[in-house]
C-alpha positions in Angstrom: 100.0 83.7 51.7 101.0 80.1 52.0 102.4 78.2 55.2 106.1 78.1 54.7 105.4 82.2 53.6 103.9 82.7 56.8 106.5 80.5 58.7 109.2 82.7 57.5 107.2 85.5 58.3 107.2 84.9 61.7 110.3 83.5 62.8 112.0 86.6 61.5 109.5 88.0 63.7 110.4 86.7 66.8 114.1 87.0 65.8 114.2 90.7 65.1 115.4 93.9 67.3 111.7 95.4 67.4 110.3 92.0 68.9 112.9 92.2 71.6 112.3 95.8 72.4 109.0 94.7 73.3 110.0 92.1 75.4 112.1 94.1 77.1 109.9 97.0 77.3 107.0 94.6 79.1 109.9 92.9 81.9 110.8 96.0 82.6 107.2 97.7 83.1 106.6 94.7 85.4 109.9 95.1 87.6 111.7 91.9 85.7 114.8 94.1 85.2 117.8 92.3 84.1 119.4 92.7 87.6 117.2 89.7 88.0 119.0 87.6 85.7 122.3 88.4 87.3 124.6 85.4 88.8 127.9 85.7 90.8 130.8 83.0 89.3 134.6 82.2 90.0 137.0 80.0 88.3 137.8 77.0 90.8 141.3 74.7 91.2 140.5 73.1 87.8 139.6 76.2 85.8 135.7 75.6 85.7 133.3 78.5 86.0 131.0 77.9 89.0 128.4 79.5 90.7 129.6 81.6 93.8 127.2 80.4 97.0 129.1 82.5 99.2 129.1 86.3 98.0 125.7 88.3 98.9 123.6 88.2 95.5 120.7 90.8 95.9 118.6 91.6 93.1 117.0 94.7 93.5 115.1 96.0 90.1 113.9 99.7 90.3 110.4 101.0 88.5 111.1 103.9 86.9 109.5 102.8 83.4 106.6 101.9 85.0 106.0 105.4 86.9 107.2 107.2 83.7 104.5 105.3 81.5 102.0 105.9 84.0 103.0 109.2 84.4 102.4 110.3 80.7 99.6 107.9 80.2 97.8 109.4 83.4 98.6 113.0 81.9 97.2 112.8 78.9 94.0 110.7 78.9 92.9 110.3 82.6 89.8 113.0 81.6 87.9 111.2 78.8 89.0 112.1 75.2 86.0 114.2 73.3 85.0 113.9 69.7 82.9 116.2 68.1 80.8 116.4 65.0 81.3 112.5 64.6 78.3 109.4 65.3 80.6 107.0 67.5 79.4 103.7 67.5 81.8 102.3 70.0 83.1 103.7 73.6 86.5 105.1 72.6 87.9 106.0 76.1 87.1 102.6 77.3 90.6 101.3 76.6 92.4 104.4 75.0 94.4 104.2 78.2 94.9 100.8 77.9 96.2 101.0 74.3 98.5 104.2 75.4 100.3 102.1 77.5 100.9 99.2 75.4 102.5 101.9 73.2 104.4 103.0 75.7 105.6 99.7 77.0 105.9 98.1 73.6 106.1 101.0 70.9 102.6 100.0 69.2 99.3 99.3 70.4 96.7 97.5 68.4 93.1 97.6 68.6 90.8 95.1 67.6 87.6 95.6 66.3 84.9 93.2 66.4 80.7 92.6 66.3 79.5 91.4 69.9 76.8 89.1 70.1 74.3 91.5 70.6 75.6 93.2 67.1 77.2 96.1 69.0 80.6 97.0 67.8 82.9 96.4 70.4 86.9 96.9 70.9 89.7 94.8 72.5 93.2 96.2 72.7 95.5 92.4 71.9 99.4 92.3 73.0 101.5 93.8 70.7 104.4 91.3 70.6 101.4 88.5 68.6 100.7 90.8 66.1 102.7 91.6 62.7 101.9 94.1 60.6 102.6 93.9 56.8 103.0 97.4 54.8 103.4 98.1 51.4 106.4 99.7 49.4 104.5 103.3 48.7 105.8 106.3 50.4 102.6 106.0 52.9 103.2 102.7 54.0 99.7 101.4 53.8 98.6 98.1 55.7 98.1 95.7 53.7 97.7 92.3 56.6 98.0 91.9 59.7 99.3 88.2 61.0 98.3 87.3 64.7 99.8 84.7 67.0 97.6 82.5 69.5 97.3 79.6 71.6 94.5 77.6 72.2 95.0 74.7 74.6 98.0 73.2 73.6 98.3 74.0 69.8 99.7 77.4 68.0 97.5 79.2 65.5 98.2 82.6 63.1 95.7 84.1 61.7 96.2 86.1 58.4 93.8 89.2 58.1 93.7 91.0 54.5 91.1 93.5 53.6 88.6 90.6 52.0 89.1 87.8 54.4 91.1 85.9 56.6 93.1 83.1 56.5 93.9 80.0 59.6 97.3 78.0 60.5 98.0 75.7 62.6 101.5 75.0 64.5 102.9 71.7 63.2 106.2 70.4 63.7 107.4 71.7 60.3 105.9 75.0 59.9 102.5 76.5 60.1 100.0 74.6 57.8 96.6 76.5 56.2 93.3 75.3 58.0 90.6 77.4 56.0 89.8 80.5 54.8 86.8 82.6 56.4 85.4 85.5 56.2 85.9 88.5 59.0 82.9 87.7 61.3 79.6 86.1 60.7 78.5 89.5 59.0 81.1 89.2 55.9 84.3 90.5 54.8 84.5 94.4 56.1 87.0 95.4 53.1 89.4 96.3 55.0 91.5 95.1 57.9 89.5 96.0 61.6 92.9 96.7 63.6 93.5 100.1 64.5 97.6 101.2 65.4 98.8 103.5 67.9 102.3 104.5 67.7 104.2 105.3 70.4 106.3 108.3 68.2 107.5 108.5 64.7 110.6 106.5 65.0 108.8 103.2 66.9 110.9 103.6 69.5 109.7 102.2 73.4 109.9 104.1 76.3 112.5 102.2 77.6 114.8 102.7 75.2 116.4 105.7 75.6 116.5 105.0 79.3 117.7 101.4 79.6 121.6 102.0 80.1 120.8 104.3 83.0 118.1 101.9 84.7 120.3 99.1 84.7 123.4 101.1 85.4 121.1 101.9 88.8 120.0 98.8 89.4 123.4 97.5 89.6 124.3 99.9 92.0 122.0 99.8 94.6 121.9 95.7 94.5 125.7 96.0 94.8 125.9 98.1 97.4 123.2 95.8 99.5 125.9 93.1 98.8 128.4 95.3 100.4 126.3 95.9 103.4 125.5 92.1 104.0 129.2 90.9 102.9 130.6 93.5 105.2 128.3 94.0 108.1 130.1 90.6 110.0 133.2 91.1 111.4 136.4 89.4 110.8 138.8 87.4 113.0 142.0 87.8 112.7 143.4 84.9 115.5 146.8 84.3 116.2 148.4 81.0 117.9 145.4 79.2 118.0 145.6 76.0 119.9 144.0 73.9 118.0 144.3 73.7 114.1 141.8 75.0 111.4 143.4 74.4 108.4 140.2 72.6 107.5 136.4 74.2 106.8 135.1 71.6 109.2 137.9 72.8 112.0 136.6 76.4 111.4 133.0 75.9 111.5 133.7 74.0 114.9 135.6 77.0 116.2 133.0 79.3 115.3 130.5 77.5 117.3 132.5 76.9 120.8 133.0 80.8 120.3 129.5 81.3 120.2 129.2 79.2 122.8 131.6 79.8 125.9 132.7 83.5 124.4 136.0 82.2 124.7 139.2 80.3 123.2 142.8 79.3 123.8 145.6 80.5 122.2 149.3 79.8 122.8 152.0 82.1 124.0 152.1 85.5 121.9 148.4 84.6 120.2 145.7 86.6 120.6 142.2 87.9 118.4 142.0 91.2 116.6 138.9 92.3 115.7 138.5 94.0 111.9 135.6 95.9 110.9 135.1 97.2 107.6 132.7 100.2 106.5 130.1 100.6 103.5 131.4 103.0 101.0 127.9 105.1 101.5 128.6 109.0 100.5 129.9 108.2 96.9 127.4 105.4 95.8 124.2 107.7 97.5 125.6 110.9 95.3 126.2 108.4 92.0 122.3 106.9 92.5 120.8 110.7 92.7 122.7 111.5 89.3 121.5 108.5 88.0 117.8 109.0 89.0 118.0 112.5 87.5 119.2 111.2 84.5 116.4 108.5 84.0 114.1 111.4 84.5 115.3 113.6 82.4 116.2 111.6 79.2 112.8 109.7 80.1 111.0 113.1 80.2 109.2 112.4 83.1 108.2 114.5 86.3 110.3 113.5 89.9 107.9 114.1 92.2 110.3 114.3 94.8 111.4 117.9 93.1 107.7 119.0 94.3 107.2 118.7 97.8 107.2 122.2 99.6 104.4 124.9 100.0 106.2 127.7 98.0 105.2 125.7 94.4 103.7 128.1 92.1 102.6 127.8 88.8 105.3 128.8 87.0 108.1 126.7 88.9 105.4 123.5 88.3 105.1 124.2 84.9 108.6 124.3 84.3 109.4 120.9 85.9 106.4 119.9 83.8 108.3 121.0 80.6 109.9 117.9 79.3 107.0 115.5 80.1 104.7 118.3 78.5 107.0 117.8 75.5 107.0 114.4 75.2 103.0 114.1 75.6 102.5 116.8 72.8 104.1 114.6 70.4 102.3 111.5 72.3 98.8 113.2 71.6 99.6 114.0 67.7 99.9 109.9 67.6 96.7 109.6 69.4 94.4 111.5 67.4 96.1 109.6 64.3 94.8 106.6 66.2 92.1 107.9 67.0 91.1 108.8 63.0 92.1 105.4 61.7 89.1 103.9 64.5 87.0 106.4 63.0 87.5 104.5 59.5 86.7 101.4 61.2 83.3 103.4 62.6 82.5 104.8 59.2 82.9 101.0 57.8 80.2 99.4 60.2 78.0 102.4 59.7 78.2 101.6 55.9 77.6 97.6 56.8 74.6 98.3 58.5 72.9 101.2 56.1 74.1 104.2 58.6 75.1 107.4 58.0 79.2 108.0 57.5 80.8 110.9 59.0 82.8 113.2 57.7 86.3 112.7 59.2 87.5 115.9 58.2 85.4 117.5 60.1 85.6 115.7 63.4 86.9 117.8 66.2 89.3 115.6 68.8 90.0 117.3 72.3 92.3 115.9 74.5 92.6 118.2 77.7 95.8 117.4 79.7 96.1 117.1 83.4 98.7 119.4 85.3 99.6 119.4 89.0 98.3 123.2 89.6 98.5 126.0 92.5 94.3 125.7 92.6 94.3 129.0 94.9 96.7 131.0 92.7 94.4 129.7 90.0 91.6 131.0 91.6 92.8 134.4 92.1 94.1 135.2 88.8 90.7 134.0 87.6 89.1 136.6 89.9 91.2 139.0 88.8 90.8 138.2 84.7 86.8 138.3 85.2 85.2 140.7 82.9 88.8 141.3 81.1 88.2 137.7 79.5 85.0 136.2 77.9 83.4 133.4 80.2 84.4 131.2 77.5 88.5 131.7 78.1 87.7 131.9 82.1 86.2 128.5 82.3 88.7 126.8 79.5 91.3 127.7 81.8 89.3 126.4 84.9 91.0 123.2 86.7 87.6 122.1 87.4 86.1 122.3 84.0 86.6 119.4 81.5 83.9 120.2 78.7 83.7 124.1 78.2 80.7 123.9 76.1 78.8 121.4 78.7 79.8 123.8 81.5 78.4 126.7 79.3 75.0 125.0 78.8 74.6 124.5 82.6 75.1 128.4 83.5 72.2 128.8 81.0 70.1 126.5 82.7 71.2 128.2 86.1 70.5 131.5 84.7 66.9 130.9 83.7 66.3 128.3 86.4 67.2 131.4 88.9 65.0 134.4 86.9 62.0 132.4 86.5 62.0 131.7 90.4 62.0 135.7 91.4 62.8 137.6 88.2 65.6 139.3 89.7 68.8 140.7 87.2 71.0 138.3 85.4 73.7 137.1 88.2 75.7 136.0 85.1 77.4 139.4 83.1 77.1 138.3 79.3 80.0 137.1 77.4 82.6 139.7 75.8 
């Protein structure tokens, strides 16, 4: 890879579709909604466009992308992710969620893997936008590099990672020019490239995608309808026979002030002042907006939480407005543990750098438990009522206060024998069926 490769590289980078999704996807996430960008003009006396300093020019951008990231992000990895039957060197669910939503935002995540100084391996989740991935031409679409952008003071660098080494350029006025080629990290060359993807679905796709239209379609709504309400909420004079003459702004401006004033004016014979007051057009534009907002929530997949307020909820009618957020984080989760498995390749690769025992991917068992907006009392009572029907195993799996079954499991033992070698009395625990 030689500078004007890498130059081309990248400006085709910053020029394509998928960078701009990303863009997008992170303005939006942090309420910079397009509204924002918005400007009222007319065409003046001499046909030039010009900026209109007079009509009412709210910008209001909503947050919907960021409550439905959240929202699915928060669902599926606020309890910690656990991997069995593997040694993990690193803390994983130290920025899974933090690498879920850059998916989300962005439609990748990367994470960086790296030796600290105290020779502890160590991950940092880096903006998606600064790093492009190259793949090769095979059916799995293997990484072969990974270039990433970065400033230091006030020069541009790019770093090009391959699986034996890296390579340094600097921003000059032409192009990026090579610096030097080095090794990964003071340790040597890993042999192979210490990034780890997480893709938002199959198709790279954002979350804000498929929801864009409608969010701006809102946007624009409720921002023109606070235009209405300023624009409209003065009234209008409608004077006849004035005595004086306002043909100019200045004469106007100095009628508007002596009414303000003395409350009072002259007309001639036959003038007079009607008032005109005009409404906000509210029933139409409020019905439009909730249409909209189901919309957004629905194509988004996401949970309204304004659909479950009431004390009636049960289970099944919360599971059921659950359903297409339940859908979208199933498919969300298969990406995880594919994530998940391509850091464990990076944990197998230290272990083999520092003469430690590999694990055996295939056998590594990744739960991800799901959090769901339950009836806890009609829980509790169809738990009562399951208890000796069930083993304890299926009675505390489906317990909304257990996370880790088998840690749960271990602590009824210790209860157990904790409690018969204090008086000997009978097993308070019936054995599992």
């Amino acid at each position: 890879m030689n500078g004007e490769q890498l130059t081309l590289i990248i400006n085709k980078w910053v020029e394509s579709k998928e960078y701009k999704n990303m863009i997008d996807g992170l303005n939006y996430y942090c309420s910079e909604n397009d509204i924002k960008k918005r400007e009222f003009k007319y065409i003046d006396g001499l046909g030039e466009s010009k900026k209109d300093r007079y009509r009412a020019n709210k910008k209001i951008p909503t947050n919907f992308l960021s409550t439905l990231i959240d929202q699915k992000v928060s669902y599926c990895l606020s309890k910690d992710v656990i991997v069995d039957n593997f040694n993990l060197s690193f803390d994983l669910n130290e920025e899974i969620d933090v690498v879920a939503e850059e998916a989300s935002i962005k439609a990748q995540g990367w994470t960086f893997f790296y030796p600290s100084e105290d020779g502890e391996l160590k991950t940092k989740v880096v903006e998606s936008e600064n790093i492009i991935p190259l793949y090769d031409n095979t059916i799995e679409k293997k990484l072969i590099g990974i270039i990433r952008l970065y400033s230091n003071d006030d020069n541009k660098f790019a770093e090009y990672w391959e699986p034996e080494g890296k390579f340094i350029f600097i921003l000059e006025q032409e192009g990026y020019k090579f610096v030097e080629e080095t090794s990964h990290f003071d340790n040597g060359n890993w042999g192979l490239i210490p990034f780890a993807p997480l893709y938002n679905n199959r198709h790279k796709l954002t979350d804000l995608q498929r929801i864009k239209t409608l969010i701006d379609c809102y946007d624009l709504t409720i921002s023109d309808f606070a235009n209405n309400f300023i624009d409209f909420q003065e009234l209008i004079l409608f004077i006849r026979n004035y005595s004086e003459n306002v043909a100019t702004e200045t004469a106007a401006i100095e009628l508007m002030d002596w009414l303000k004033k003395y409350k009072m004016i002259s007309v001639r014979q036959d003038g007079g002042i009607d008032i005109i007051s005009r409404e906000v057009p509210y029933q139409a534009r409020s019905e439009f907006l909730i249409i909209l907002k189901k919309l957004i929530y629905t194509f988004g997949k996401g949970v309204d939480i304004d659909d479950l307020k009431g004390a009636s909820l049960t289970n099944v009618v919360i599971k059921a407005h659950f359903s297409l957020l339940d859908m979208k984080a199933n498919k969300f989760i298969k990406e995880i543990k594919r994530y998940i498995k391509e850091c464990l390749k990076i944990n197998n690769k230290w272990h083999e750098l520092h003469n430690k025992t590999r694990s055996d991917i295939n056998k590594v068992d990744i739960t991800i438990n799901k959090t769901i907006l339950i009836n806890e009392l009609e829980n509790a009572e169809i738990m009562l009522k399951l208890d000796g029907i069930v083993s304890r195993r299926t009675l505390l799996k489906n317990c909304f206060m257990v996370d880790d079954v088998e840690a749960e499991l271990k602590e009824l033992e210790n209860d157990q024998m904790e409690y018969n070698n204090n008086d000997g009395s009978e097993d308070l625990i019936p054995n599992e069926t």
